[in-house]
TORTIGU-392740 format. One line per 8 residues: their letters; for each residue x negated, y, z negated of C-alpha. Coordinates in pm, whole numbers. Layout:
// residues N
A	X/Y/Z  ...
***
This chain:
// residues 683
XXXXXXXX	0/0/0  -154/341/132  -108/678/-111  181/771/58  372/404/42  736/438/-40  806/277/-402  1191/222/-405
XXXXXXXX	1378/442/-679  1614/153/-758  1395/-4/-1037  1608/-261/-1169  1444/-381/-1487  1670/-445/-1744  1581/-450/-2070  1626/-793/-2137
XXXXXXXX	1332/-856/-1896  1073/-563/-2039  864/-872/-2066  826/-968/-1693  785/-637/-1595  603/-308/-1655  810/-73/-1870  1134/-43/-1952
XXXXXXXX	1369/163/-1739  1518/500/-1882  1813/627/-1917  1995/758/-1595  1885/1095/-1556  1536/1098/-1636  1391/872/-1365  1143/1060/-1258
XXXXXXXX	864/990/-1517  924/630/-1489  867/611/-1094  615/820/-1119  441/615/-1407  533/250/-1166  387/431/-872  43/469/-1008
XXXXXXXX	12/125/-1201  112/-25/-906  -80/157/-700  -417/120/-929  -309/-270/-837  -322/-218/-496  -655/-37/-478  -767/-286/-715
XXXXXXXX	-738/-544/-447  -821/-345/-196  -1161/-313/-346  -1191/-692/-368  -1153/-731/-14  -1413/-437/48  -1663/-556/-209  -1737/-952/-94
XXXXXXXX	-1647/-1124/184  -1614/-1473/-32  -1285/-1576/27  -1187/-1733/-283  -1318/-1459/-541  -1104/-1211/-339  -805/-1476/-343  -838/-1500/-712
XXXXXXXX	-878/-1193/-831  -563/-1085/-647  -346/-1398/-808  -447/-1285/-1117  -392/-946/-1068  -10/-1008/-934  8/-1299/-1202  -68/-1049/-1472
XXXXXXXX	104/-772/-1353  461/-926/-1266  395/-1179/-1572  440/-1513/-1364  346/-1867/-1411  134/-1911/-1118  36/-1687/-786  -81/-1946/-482
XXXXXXXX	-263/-1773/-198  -210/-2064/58  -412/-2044/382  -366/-2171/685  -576/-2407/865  -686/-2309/1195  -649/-2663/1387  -365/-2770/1195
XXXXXXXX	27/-2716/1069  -115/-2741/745  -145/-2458/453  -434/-2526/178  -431/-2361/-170  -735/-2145/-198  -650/-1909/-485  -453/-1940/-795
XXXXXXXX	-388/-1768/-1089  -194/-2037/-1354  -106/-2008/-1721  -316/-2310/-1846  -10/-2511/-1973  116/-2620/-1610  -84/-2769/-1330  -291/-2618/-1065
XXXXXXXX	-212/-2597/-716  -557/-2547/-595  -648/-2767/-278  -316/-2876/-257  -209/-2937/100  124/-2809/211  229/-2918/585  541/-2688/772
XXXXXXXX	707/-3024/801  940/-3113/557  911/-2809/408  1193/-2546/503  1103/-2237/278  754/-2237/488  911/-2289/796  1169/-1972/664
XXXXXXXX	841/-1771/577  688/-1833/893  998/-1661/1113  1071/-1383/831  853/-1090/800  1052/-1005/485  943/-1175/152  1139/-1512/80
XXXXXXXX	1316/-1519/-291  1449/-1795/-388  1590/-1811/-770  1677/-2155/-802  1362/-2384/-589  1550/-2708/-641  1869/-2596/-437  1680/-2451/-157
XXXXXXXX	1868/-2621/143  1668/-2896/340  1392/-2981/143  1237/-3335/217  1135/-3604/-46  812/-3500/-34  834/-3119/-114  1136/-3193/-397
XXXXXXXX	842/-3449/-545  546/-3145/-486  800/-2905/-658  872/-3100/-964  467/-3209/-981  408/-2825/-962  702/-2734/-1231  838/-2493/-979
XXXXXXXX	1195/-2323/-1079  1155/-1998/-902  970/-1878/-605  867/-1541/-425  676/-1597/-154  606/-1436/131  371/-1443/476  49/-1319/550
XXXXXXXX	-6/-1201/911  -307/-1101/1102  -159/-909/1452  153/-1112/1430  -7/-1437/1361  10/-1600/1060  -276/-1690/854  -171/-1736/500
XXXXXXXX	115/-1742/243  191/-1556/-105  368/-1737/-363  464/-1642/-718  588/-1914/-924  817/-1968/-1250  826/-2246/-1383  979/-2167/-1715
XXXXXXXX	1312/-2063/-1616  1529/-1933/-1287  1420/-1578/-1226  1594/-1321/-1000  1322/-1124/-848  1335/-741/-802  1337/-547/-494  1039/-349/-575
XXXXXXXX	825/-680/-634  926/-788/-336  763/-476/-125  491/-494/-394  393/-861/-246  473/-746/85  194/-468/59  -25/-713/-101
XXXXXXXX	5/-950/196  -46/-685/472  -372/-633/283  -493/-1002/209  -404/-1082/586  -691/-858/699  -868/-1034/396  -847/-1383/536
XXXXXXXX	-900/-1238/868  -1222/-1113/791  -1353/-1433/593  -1200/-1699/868  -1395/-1490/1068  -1727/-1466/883  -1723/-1838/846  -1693/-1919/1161
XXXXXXXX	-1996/-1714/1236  -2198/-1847/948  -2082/-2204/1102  -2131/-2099/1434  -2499/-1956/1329  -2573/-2267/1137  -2443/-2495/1442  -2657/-2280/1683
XXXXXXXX	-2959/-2316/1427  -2935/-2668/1347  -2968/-2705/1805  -3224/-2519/1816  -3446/-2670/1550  -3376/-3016/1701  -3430/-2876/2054  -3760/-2723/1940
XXXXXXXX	-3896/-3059/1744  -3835/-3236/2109  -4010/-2970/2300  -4273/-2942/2020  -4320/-3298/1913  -4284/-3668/2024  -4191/-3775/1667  -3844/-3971/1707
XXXXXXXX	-3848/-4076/1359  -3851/-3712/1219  -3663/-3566/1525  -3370/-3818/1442  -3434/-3819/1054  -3391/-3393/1063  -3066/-3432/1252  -2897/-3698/989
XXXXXXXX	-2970/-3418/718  -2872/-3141/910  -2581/-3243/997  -2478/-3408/709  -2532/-3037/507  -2352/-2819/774  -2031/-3099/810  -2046/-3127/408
XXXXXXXX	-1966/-3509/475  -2073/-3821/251  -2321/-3961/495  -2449/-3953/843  -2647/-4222/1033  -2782/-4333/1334  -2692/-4653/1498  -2902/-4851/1739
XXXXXXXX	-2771/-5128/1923  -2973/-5456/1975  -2839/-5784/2148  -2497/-5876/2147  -2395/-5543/2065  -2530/-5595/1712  -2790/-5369/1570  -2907/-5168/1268
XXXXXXXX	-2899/-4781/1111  -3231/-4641/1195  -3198/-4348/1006  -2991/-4219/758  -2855/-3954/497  -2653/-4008/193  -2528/-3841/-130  -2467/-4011/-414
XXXXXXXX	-2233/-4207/-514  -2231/-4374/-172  -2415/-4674/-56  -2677/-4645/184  -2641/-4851/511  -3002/-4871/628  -3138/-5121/852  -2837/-5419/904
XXXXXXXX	-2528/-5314/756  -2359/-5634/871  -2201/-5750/1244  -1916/-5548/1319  -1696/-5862/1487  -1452/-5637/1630  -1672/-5415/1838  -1670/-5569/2192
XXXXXXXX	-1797/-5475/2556  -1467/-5289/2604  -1564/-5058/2330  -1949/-5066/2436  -1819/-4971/2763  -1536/-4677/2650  -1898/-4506/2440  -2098/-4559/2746
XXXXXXXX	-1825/-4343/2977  -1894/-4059/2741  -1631/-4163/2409  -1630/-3938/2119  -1408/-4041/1837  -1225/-3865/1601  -1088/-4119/1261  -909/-3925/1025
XXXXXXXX	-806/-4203/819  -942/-4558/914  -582/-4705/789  -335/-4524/1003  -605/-4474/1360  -437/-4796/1491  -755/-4967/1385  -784/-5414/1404
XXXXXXXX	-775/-5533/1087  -1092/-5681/1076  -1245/-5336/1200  -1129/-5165/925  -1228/-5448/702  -1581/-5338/839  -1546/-5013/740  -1402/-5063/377
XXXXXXXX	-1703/-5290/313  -1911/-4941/390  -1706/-4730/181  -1559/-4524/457  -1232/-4391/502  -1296/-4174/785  -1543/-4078/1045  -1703/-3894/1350
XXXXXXXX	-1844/-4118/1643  -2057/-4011/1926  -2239/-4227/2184  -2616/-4183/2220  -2622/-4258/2639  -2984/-4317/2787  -2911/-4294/3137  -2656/-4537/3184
XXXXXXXX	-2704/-4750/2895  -2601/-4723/2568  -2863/-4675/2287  -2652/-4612/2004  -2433/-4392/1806  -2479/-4103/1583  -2161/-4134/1308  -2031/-3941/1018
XXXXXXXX	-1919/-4128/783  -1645/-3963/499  -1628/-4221/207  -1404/-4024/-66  -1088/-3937/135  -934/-3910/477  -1048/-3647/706  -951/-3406/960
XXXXXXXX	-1213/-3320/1167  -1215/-3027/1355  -1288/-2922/1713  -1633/-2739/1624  -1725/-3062/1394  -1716/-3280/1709  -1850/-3018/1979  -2139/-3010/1713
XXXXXXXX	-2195/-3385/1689  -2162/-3435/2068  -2372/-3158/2170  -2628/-3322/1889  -2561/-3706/2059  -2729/-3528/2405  -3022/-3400/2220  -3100/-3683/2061
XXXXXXXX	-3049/-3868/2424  -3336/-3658/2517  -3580/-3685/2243  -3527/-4114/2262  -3564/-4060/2645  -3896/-3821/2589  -4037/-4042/2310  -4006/-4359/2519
XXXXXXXX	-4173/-4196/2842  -4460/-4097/2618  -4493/-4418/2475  -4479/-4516/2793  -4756/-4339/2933  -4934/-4391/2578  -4934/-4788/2740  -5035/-4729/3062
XXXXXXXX	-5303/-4480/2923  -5439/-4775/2722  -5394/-4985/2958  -5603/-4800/3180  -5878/-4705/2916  -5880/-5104/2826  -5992/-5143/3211  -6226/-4909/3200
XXXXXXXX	-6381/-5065/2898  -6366/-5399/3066  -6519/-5235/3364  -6770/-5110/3123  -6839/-5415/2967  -6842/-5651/3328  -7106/-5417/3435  -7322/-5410/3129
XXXXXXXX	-7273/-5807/3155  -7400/-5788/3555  -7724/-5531/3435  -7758/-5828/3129  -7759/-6108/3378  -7963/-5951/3649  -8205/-5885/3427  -8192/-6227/3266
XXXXXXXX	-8224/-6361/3602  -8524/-6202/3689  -8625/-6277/3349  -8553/-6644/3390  -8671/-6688/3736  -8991/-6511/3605  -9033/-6797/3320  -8917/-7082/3564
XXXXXXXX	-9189/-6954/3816  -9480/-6903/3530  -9360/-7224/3384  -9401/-7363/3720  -9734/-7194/3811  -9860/-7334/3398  -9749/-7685/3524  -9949/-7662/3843
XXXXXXXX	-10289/-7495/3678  -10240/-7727/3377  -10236/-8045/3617  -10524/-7927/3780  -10702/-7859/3476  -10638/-8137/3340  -10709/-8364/3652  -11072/-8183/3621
XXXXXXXX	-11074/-8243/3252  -10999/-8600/3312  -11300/-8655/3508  -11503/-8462/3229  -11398/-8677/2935  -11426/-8983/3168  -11792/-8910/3248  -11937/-8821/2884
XXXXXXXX	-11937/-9173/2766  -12146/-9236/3137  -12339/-8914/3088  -12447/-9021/2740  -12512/-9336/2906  -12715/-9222/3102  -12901/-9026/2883  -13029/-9306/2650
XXXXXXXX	-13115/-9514/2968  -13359/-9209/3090  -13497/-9183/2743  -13558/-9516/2704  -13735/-9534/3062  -13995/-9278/2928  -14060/-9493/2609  -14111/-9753/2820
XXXXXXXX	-14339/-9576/3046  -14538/-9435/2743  -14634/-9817/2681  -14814/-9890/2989  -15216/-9759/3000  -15228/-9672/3317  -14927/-9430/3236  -14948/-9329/2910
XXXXXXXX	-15122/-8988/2920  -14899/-8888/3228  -14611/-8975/3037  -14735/-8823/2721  -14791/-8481/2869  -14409/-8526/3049  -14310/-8550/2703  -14479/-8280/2535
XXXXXXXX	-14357/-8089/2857  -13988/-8152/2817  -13987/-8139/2432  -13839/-8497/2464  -13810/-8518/2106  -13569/-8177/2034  -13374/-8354/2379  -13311/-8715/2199
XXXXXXXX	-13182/-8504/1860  -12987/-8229/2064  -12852/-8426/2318  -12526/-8614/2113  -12453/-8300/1993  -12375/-8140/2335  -12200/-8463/2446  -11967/-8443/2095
XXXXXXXX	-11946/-8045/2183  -11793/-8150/2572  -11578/-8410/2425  -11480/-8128/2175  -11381/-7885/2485  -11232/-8142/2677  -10959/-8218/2389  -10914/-7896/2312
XXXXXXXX	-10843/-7790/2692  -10571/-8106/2649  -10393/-7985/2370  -10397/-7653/2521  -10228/-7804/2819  -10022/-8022/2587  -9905/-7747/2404  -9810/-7546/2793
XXXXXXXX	-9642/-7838/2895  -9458/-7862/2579  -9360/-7533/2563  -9222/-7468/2954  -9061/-7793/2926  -8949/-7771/3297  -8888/-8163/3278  -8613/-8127/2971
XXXXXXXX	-8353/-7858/3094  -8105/-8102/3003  -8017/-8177/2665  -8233/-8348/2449  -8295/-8455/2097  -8628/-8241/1912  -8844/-8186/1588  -8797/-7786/1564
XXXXXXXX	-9146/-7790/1439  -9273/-7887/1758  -9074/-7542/1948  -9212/-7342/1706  -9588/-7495/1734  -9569/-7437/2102  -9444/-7103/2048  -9755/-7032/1851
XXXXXXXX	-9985/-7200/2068  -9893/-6970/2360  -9905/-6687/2109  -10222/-6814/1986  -10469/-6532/2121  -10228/-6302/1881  -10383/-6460/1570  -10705/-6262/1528
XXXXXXXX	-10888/-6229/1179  -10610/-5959/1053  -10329/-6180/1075  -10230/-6485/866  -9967/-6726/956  -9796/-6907/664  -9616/-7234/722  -9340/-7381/454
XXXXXXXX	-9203/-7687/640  -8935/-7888/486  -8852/-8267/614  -8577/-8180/896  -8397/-8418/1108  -8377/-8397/1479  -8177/-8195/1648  -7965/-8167/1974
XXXXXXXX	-8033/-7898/2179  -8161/-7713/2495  -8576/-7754/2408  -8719/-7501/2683  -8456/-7207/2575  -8527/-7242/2207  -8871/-7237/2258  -8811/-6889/2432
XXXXXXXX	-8628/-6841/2109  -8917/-6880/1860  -9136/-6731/2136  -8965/-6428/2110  -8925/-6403/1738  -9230/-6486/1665  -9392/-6228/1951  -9178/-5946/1769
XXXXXXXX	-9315/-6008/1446  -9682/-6011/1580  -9560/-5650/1720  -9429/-5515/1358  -9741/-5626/1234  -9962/-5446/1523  -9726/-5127/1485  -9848/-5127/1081
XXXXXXXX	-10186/-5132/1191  -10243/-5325/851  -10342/-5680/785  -10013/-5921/825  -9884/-6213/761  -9642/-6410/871  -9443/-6696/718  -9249/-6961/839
XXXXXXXX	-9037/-7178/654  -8789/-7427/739  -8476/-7589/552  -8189/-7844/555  -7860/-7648/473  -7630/-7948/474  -7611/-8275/633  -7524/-8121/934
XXXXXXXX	-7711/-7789/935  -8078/-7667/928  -8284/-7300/916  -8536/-7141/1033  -8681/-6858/908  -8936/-6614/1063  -9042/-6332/841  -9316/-6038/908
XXXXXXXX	-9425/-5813/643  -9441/-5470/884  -9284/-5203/962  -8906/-5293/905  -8607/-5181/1026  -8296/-4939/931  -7961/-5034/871  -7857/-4805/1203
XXXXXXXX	-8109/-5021/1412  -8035/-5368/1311  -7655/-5299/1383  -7755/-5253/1746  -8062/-5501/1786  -7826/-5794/1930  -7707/-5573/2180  -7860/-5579/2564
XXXXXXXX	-8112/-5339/2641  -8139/-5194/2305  -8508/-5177/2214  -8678/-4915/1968  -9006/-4982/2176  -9238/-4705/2375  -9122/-4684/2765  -9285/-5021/2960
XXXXXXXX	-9347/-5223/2658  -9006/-5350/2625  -8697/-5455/2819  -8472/-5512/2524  -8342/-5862/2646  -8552/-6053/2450  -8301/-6047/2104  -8052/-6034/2363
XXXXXXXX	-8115/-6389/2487  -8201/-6463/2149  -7875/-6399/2041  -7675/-6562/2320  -7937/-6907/2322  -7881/-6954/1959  -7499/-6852/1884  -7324/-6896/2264
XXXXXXXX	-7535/-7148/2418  -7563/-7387/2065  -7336/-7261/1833  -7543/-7149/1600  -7644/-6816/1395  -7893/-6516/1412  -7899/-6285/1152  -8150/-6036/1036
XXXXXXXX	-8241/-5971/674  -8449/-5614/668  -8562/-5297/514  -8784/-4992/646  -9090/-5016/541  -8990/-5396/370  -9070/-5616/667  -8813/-5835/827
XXXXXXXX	-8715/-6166/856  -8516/-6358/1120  -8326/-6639/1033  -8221/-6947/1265  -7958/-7149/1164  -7861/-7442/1413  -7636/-7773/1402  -7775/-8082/1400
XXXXXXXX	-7518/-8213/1624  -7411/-7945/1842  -7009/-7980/1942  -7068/-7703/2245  -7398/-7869/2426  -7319/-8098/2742  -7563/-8315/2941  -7643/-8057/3223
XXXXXXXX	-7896/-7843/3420  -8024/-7542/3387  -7752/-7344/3593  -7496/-7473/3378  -7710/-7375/3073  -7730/-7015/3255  -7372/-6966/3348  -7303/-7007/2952
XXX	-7525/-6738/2850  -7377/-6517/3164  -7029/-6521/2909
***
């Protein structure tokens, strides 16, 4: 009501009824005070309400402070500020004033249906009094039941409009008694609905930008995680929560679907007291192709209540089992195919969803269609990116394997052709070294037979001084004491030239590539035979053989084995420039296992280098001196080619020591030749 708002003269409050109104009424005659005191209280009511609306735009403080306002003011039971659901024929109570001895009507839900004094309201611009509720013409079952719940004997009520549309609804209530209601409180409530019509104007309004805003945000924040990040677990995971704040519903999940239409909740938000649902919630029996294929054509459905949606039986079975009683479906579509659904789930009470709740959740259902779409494709390309990289590797690797077996080729051909060329000097040596040892016993012989012709000579007169001064000549005598000692020194040479050759022969074994059965001790003798111009003065070799049994095995490539071993530790030595030693010991492990250990006291080697000494073409040596196959082979005669183990025990400055440890018996070694024996160490 403006300043300059009409209040009617006719006051009619009797004096029996000074208590439900303000004052009471004079004397005819003298009726001008008492207006003029009604106008202002009732004005200072107005402009109390007035600055309400103006001074916060929450609904419900501005709806109750008016109800109590009016309540107090016109002394009722209860003022109702009922407000009208957009999407709906509904009203819902969102401000009450109520003496406390008689229920509330707050939240109460009031459809036009059944109820004739709304569906008067709604057509009247006038305020509705009605003295006597319970004889109000037409009222259904359900409103007579609401009334007497409510304890409702007398009603003013009237409609709030908003540019001719309704939007809300007044009521005063007494629930004492009948009352007859004045004229002057009906244009009171009239003024008091023109101005709480712009009130719920205003806050339908602001809330639908605040839900619009939060909507909008809620997008965008998803959109931006997909653009920003490939994360599907926190891209799907953010839109469960958000969506479950903004709707204010009891949970929200997504739903992927596996084989047979069965699958589990991937993600999921929930508020207590509600189960959660993650991973299987159970087989939904009732959910067939022909709903599969209604959700892949674009479906989004709406259940207000999951026992009157027309629902099978066993469906809503389902449901009960996961404390729902209504919910929000939309299908997640990839393409053509269905990937899941994204659900809100309402577990205390039925639900009416509205339009902007299911825009919201469809619009959502595309987005997250487009992050599952954009996370696959990278995972996609994450595969076929390692994919790739893995062949490049191999690549990597087949190469290294070709420069490995090149080399060990060349390396191999170069031993079979010095092994060849030692067999061929070696027979030829020892063809001439036959003939030597085979002539000593003649040249000694010989010798004595000469000698023993000058004795003889020395006896005859005729001869004697001839023979005498051939004697003295000749220094026969230092000859006859001298001379078995140069035939024992030849015989000497011409065994040690055998074992020489023994020890070649032994070593290149060109005439056991197959398998065969050894002593180790002989591989490593030969080893150190061929190494044998190594062992000057400054260098001591230490030998702690146990009793070993023979072993199965490829001789010739184990004796590279302990030749190479053993040549490394002569080089640690050399590189100390110190006197060395170096010991080698032998062991049985088991019954079926022995060692060999090799072990230098030089210059050692760091825990970086001996992860990388096993590798081909590693070698910490100057340029030319080595080719960094020789561990290499090692490696690959010893654990590929006879199952055994290599290992390396070491410290900088400590020394190092190798250790060998083979099978007796074997179970990779087959009877074959030497290509056979080098297409295993190729792998």
């Amino acid at each position: 009501m403006s300043s300059n708002s009409k209040i009617p003269s006719d006051f009619n409050i009797p004096a029996a009824e000074s208590s439900h109104g303000l004052t009471q009424q004079p004397e005819p005659g003298s009726v001008s005070n008492w207006e003029l005191h009604q106008q202002v209280k009732l004005l200072r009511l107005l402009n109390s309400i007035n600055y309400e609306i103006h001074r916060t735009l929450d609904l419900q403080e501005i709806l109750n402070s008016a109800c109590e306002m009016l309540g107090k003011t016109l002394k009722c039971d209860r003022v109702s500020v009922l407000v009208k659901d957009p999407e709906e024929n509904v009203f819902i109570t969102k401000g009450e004033y109520c003496q406390p001895e008689y229920p509330s009507q707050l939240a109460f839900k009031v459809p036009e249906n059944g109820n004739p004094h709304l569906q008067a309201l709604m057509k009247q611009e006038s305020p509705l009094a009605v003295e006597r509720m319970h004889e109000f013409p037409g009222l259904s079952q359900q409103a007579l039941a609401t009334i007497n719940t409510l304890q409702i004997q007398s009603m003013l009520a009237v409609a709030t409009r908003y540019q001719g549309q309704v939007n809300g609804i007044i009521g005063l209530h007494q629930c004492d008694r009948p009352r007859q209601w004045q004229q002057w409180e009906e244009e009171l409530l009239a003024e008091v609905a023109s101005s709480l019509a712009i009130a719920i104007n205003q806050a339908q309004l602001y809330a639908e930008t605040q839900r619009q805003a939060k909507s909008e945000s809620l997008v965008r924040l998803i959109t931006n995680q997909i653009r920003s990040s490939l994360d599907l677990e926190t891209i799907l995971q953010t839109t469960v929560e958000g969506v479950r704040q903004l709707l204010n519903t009891d949970r929200v999940v997504v739903y992927q679907f596996g084989e047979d239409w069965n699958g589990s909740v991937v993600v999921e938000d929930v508020i207590e007291p509600w189960d959660s649902v993650l991973g299987n919630m159970g087989a939904d029996d009732c959910f067939s192709e022909k709903y599969a294929y209604l959700y892949q054509n674009g479906r989004v459905r709406a259940i207000d209540n999951i026992r009157e949606a027309g629902l099978d039986d066993c469906h809503v079975q389902f449901l009960e089992k996961l404390q729902v009683k209504a919910n929000l479906i939309v299908p997640i579509v990839m393409g053509k195919n269905l990937w899941g659904l994204l659900i809100a789930h309402e577990c205390s009470q039925p639900r009416s969803w509205r339009t902007y709740e299911i825009n919201l959740l469809t619009q959502l259902g595309e987005q997250i269609a487009i992050a599952i779409n954009q996370a696959e494709l990278f995972q996609q390309v994450q595969v076929t990116a390692k994919k790739y990289q893995e062949k490049a590797q191999q690549l990597e690797k087949t190469l290294q394997k070709l420069r490995s077996t090149q080399n060990q080729l060349i390396q191999s051909e170069k031993l079979s052709s010095l092994g060849e060329m030692v067999a061929g000097i070696s027979h030829e040596i020892n063809n001439a070294n036959n003939f030597i040892q085979a002539n000593i016993p003649y040249a000694q012989e010989y010798a004595n037979i000469l000698i023993q012709a000058l004795e003889s000579c020395a006896q005859i007169p005729e001869a004697a001084d001839q023979v005498a001064e051939i004697t003295e000549d000749i220094e026969l005598a230092y000859l006859q004491d001298d001379f078995p000692n140069l035939i024992d020194s030849m015989k000497q040479g011409a065994e040690r030239i055998s074992s020489i050759i023994n020890a070649l022969r032994t070593f290149s074994r060109l005439d056991e590539a197959q398998v065969k059965t050894i002593d180790i001790h002989e591989a490593i003798e030969s080893s150190l035979a061929v190494l044998h111009h190594r062992i000057g003065p400054s260098i001591q070799i230490h030998k702690n053989y146990s009793e070993l049994p023979r072993i199965r095995c490829f001789p010739s490539h184990l004796n590279q084995v302990f030749y190479n071993l053993l040549n490394n530790a002569f080089d640690a030595i050399v590189a100390q420039k110190s006197i060395g030693e170096i010991t080698i010991r032998s062991w049985q492990i088991d019954g079926d296992w022995i060692g060999v250990a090799i072990r230098d006291n030089g210059i050692g080697i760091d825990a970086e280098t001996q992860n990388k000494i096993f590798d081909p073409f590693f070698t910490n040596k100057p340029v030319g001196k080595g080719t960094g196959l020789g561990l290499s082979t090692c490696y690959q005669v010893v654990v590929q080619g006879h199952g055994g183990k290599l290992s390396c025990h070491s410290e900088l400055g400590k020394g190092a020591e190798f250790v060998v440890e083979l099978p007796v018996q074997s179970k990779v070694l087959e009877p074959r030749g030497q290509k056979e024996l080098q297409e295993q160490q190729e792998q």
